[in-house]
N, C-alpha and C positions, 0 to 999 in steps of 0.2 A: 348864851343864846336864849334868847326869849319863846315863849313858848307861841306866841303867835305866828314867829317864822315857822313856816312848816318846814319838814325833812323832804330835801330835795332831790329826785333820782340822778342815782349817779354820784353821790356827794359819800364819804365815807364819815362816821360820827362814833365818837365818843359814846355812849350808854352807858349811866351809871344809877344804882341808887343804892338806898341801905335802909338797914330797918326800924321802927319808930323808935324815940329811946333807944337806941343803938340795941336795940333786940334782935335777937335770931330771926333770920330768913329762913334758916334750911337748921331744924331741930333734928331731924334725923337725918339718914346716907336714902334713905327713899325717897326725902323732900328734894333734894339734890336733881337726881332721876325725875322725876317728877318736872322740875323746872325746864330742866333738858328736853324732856319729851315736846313739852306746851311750845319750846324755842322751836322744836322740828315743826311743830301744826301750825305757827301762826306766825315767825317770822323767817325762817329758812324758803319759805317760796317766795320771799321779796328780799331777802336781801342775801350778800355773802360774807364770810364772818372769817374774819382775819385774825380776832384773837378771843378769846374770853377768859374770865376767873369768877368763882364763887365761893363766897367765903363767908363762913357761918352768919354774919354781921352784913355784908354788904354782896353787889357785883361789879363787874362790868364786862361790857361786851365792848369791840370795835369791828365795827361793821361800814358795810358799801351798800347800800339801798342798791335795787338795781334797777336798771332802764325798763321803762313802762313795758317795751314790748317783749321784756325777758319775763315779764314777770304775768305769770297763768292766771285767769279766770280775775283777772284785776279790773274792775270799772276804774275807769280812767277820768279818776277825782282825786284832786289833792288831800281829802280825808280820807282815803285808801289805806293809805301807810299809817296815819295815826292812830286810827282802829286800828290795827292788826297787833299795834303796839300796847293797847286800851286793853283788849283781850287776851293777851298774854298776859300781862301783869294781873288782871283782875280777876282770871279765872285762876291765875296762882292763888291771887289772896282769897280768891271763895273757898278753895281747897284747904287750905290753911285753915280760915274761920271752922271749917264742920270740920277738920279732923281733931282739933285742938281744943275747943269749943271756946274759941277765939272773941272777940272784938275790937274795936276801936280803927285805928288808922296800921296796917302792917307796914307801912312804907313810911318814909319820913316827910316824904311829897311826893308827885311827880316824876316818874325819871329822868334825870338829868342827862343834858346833850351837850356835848361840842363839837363842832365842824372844825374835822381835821384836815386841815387848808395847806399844809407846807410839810415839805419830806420829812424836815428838821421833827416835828410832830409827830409826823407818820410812827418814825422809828424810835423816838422817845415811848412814844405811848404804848407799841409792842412789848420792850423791854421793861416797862413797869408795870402794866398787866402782866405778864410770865413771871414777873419775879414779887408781885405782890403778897405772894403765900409766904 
Protein backbone atom coordinates (compact mmCIF):
# COMPACT_ATOMS: atom_id res chain seq x y z
CA UNK A 1 0.00 0.00 0.00
CA UNK A 2 1.48 3.23 -0.84
CA UNK A 3 1.80 5.66 1.63
CA UNK A 4 -0.21 8.27 -0.10
CA UNK A 5 -3.48 6.03 0.16
CA UNK A 6 -4.48 7.08 3.47
CA UNK A 7 -6.01 4.56 6.24
CA UNK A 8 -9.59 4.43 5.64
CA UNK A 9 -12.23 4.34 8.61
CA UNK A 10 -13.66 1.19 8.98
CA UNK A 11 -10.97 -0.60 7.07
CA UNK A 12 -8.88 -3.23 9.37
CA UNK A 13 -4.71 -3.10 8.50
CA UNK A 14 -1.77 -4.77 8.90
CA UNK A 15 1.03 -2.40 10.99
CA UNK A 16 4.29 -3.29 10.94
CA UNK A 17 7.78 -2.17 11.37
CA UNK A 18 11.16 -3.05 12.85
CA UNK A 19 14.34 -1.46 13.78
CA UNK A 20 17.08 0.25 11.76
CA UNK A 21 19.85 -2.34 11.16
CA UNK A 22 17.64 -4.88 12.47
CA UNK A 23 18.29 -3.25 16.05
CA UNK A 24 16.47 -3.35 19.15
CA UNK A 25 13.02 -1.62 19.59
CA UNK A 26 12.45 -2.57 23.00
CA UNK A 27 16.08 -2.89 24.97
CA UNK A 28 14.51 -3.35 28.18
CA UNK A 29 10.79 -5.11 29.72
CA UNK A 30 10.18 -1.19 30.57
CA UNK A 31 10.52 -0.10 26.74
CA UNK A 32 7.87 -2.80 26.02
CA UNK A 33 5.50 -0.94 28.69
CA UNK A 34 6.33 2.04 27.57
CA UNK A 35 5.23 1.39 23.84
CA UNK A 36 1.96 -0.02 25.25
CA UNK A 37 1.27 2.78 27.16
CA UNK A 38 1.84 5.51 23.94
CA UNK A 39 -0.64 2.51 21.93
CA UNK A 40 -3.37 3.41 24.86
CA UNK A 41 -2.85 7.66 24.35
CA UNK A 42 -2.63 7.80 20.73
CA UNK A 43 -4.18 4.95 18.86
CA UNK A 44 -6.71 2.88 21.17
CA UNK A 45 -9.30 6.08 20.87
CA UNK A 46 -9.27 5.52 16.93
CA UNK A 47 -8.86 2.33 16.54
CA UNK A 48 -9.70 -1.55 17.70
CA UNK A 49 -6.97 -3.99 18.00
CA UNK A 50 -7.54 -7.41 17.13
CA UNK A 51 -4.16 -8.66 17.62
CA UNK A 52 -0.52 -7.46 18.39
CA UNK A 53 3.19 -8.88 19.02
CA UNK A 54 6.49 -7.17 20.04
CA UNK A 55 9.44 -8.51 19.60
CA UNK A 56 12.70 -7.17 20.57
CA UNK A 57 13.62 -6.51 16.66
CA UNK A 58 10.44 -5.59 15.23
CA UNK A 59 6.09 -5.28 15.76
CA UNK A 60 3.03 -5.68 14.56
CA UNK A 61 -0.34 -4.56 15.33
CA UNK A 62 -3.79 -5.68 13.30
CA UNK A 63 -6.07 -3.28 13.79
CA UNK A 64 -9.79 -1.81 12.63
CA UNK A 65 -9.58 2.16 12.35
CA UNK A 66 -12.93 2.96 13.48
CA UNK A 67 -15.84 5.01 12.15
CA UNK A 68 -15.42 8.78 12.40
CA UNK A 69 -18.31 9.09 14.77
CA UNK A 70 -16.82 6.43 17.26
CA UNK A 71 -14.03 8.00 17.46
CA UNK A 72 -13.75 11.30 20.49
CA UNK A 73 -12.49 14.74 20.09
CA UNK A 74 -11.58 13.58 16.19
CA UNK A 75 -11.52 16.63 13.65
CA UNK A 76 -12.87 15.13 10.80
CA UNK A 77 -9.74 15.21 8.42
CA UNK A 78 -8.30 12.45 6.66
CA UNK A 79 -4.84 13.40 8.36
CA UNK A 80 -6.46 12.58 11.76
CA UNK A 81 -5.42 9.16 11.67
CA UNK A 82 -2.09 9.60 10.24
CA UNK A 83 -1.04 11.93 13.05
CA UNK A 84 -2.12 9.91 15.70
CA UNK A 85 0.03 7.19 14.07
CA UNK A 86 3.10 10.01 13.45
CA UNK A 87 2.90 10.57 17.35
CA UNK A 88 2.99 7.24 18.43
CA UNK A 89 5.80 6.17 16.83
CA UNK A 90 7.88 9.43 17.12
CA UNK A 91 7.30 10.11 20.63
CA UNK A 92 8.60 6.34 21.08
CA UNK A 93 11.65 7.23 19.24
CA UNK A 94 12.13 10.65 21.32
CA UNK A 95 12.01 8.46 24.22
CA UNK A 96 14.41 5.95 22.99
CA UNK A 97 16.87 8.77 21.65
CA UNK A 98 17.13 10.53 25.68
CA UNK A 99 16.98 7.50 27.35
CA UNK A 100 19.71 5.71 25.36
CA UNK A 101 21.49 8.69 24.18
CA UNK A 102 20.49 7.48 20.99
CA UNK A 103 20.63 8.72 17.15
CA UNK A 104 20.06 8.17 13.74
CA UNK A 105 16.95 6.55 12.18
CA UNK A 106 15.26 3.92 15.07
CA UNK A 107 12.93 2.55 12.57
CA UNK A 108 13.87 1.17 9.36
CA UNK A 109 11.18 3.43 7.49
CA UNK A 110 7.82 4.32 7.88
CA UNK A 111 5.46 1.84 9.36
CA UNK A 112 4.35 -0.38 7.05
CA UNK A 113 0.49 -1.17 6.18
CA UNK A 114 -1.60 -3.56 4.45
CA UNK A 115 -5.38 -3.50 4.07
CA UNK A 116 -6.77 -6.66 5.09
CA UNK A 117 -9.48 -7.02 2.53
CA UNK A 118 -10.38 -10.87 2.48
CA UNK A 119 -11.35 -13.38 5.54
CA UNK A 120 -8.77 -15.75 3.97
CA UNK A 121 -6.16 -12.66 5.36
CA UNK A 122 -8.13 -11.95 8.22
CA UNK A 123 -7.43 -15.32 9.87
CA UNK A 124 -3.93 -15.87 8.26
CA UNK A 125 -2.69 -12.71 9.78
CA UNK A 126 -4.18 -13.44 13.53
CA UNK A 127 -2.46 -16.77 13.46
CA UNK A 128 0.93 -15.43 12.50
CA UNK A 129 1.08 -12.47 14.75
CA UNK A 130 0.19 -15.06 17.98
CA UNK A 131 2.52 -17.24 16.76
CA UNK A 132 5.40 -15.07 15.62
CA UNK A 133 7.37 -15.22 19.17
Amino acid sequence: MKYKDKLQCGSIYHIYNRGNNRESLFKEERNYYYFLDLYKKYLHPIVYLYAYCLLPTHFHLMVRIKEWEKIENCINNENHIWLKFRNFLGTYTKAIYKAYRRSGHLFVSRYSRRLVNKDQYFFKLIIYIHQNP
